[in-house]
C-alpha positions as CSV (number, residue, x, y, z in Angstrom):
1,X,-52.0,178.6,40.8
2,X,-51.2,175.7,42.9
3,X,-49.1,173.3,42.1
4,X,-50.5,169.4,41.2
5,X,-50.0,166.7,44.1
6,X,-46.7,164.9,43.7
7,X,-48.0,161.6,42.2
8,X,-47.2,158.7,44.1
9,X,-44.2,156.9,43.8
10,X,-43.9,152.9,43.8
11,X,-41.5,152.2,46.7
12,X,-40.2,148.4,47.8
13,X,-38.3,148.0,51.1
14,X,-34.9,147.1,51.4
15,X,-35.7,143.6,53.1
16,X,-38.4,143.3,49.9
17,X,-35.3,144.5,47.3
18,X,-33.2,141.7,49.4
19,X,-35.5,139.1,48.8
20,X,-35.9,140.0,45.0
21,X,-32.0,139.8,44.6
22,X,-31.5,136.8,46.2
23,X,-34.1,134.9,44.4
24,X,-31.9,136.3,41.2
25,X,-34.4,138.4,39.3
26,X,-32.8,141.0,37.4
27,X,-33.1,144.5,39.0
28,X,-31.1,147.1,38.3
29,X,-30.3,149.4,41.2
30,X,-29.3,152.9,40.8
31,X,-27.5,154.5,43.0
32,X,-28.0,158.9,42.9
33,X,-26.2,160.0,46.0
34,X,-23.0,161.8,45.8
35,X,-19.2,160.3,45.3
36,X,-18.4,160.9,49.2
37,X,-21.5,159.0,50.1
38,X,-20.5,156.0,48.1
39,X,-17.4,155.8,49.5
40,X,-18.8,155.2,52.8
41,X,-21.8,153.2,52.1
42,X,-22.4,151.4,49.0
43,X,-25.2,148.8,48.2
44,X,-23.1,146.1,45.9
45,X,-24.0,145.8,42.1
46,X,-25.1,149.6,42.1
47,X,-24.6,151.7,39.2
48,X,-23.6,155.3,40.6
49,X,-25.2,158.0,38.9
50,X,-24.9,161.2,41.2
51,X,-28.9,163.1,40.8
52,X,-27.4,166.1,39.2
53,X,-26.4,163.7,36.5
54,X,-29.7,161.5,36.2
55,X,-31.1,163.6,33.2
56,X,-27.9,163.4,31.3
57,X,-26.8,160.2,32.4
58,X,-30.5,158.5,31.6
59,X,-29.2,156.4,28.8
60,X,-26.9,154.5,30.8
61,X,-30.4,152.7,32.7
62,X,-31.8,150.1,31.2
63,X,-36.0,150.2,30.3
64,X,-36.5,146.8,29.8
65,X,-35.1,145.9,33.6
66,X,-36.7,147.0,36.4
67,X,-35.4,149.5,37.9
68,X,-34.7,150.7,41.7
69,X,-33.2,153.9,42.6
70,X,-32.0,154.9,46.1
71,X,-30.4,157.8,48.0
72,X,-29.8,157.9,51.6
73,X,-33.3,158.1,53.3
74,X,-35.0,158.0,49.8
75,X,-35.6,161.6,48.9
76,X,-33.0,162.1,46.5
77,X,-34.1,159.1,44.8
78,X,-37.7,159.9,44.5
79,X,-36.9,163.4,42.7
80,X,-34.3,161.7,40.4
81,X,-37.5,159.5,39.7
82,X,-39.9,162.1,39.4
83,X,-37.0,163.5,36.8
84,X,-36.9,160.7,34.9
85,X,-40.8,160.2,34.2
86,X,-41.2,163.6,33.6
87,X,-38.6,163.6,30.6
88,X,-39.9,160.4,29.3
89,X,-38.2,157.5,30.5
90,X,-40.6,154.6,30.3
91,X,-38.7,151.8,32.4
92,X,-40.4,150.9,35.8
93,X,-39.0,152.9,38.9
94,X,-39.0,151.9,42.4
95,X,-37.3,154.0,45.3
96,X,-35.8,152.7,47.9
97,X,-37.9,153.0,50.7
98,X,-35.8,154.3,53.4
99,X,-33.1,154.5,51.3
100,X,-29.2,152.9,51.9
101,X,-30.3,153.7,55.5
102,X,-33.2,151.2,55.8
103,X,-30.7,149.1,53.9
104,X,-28.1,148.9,56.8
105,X,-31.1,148.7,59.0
106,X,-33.0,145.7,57.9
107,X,-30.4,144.3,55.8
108,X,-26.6,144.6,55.8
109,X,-25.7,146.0,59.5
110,X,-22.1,145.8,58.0
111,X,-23.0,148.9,56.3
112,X,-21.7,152.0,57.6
113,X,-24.6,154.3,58.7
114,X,-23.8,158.2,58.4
């Protein structure tokens, strides 16, 4: 038996996330790399929650905010997403297209890239 298309996942570009910040809507932004990844790169006013942790850790995001979740090239982030729908979280859920990479890219170029 073959397993169901991955359904899509709602992405917004770092330049798009920029924008949205700036014009001070409430996002929260979820960071699900690793600790050694943060401590080279971080995207400010993240809340770190390594993927491993997402499922137990899913209390600590917020439905009512919107929500978007990034990794390094956003892979990571759309599994911790898939995760998260799948054990019921209802919030909305945007990856990062591109991830903290597209983020030093379009972005910050202060931001180390690794």
């Amino acid at each position: 038996m073959s397993q169901a298309p991955t359904q899509q996942i709602p992405e917004i570009t770092a330049t798009e996330l920029k924008q949205r910040i700036d014009s001070g809507e409430d996002i929260q932004i979820i960071d699900v790399r690793e600790a050694h990844e943060v401590a080279v790169a971080a995207i400010p006013n993240t809340t770190h929650i390594p993927l491993g942790q997402v499922l137990d850790r899913m209390s600590e995001i917020d439905p009512n905010r919107e929500t978007v979740v990034h990794c390094k090239m956003g892979g990571r982030s759309a599994k911790a997403i898939e995760a998260l729908k799948r054990s019921g979280f209802t919030g909305s859920l945007l990856n990062l297209k591109g991830g903290i990479t597209a983020w030093s890219n379009e972005v910050d170029p202060s931001v180390p890239r690794y």
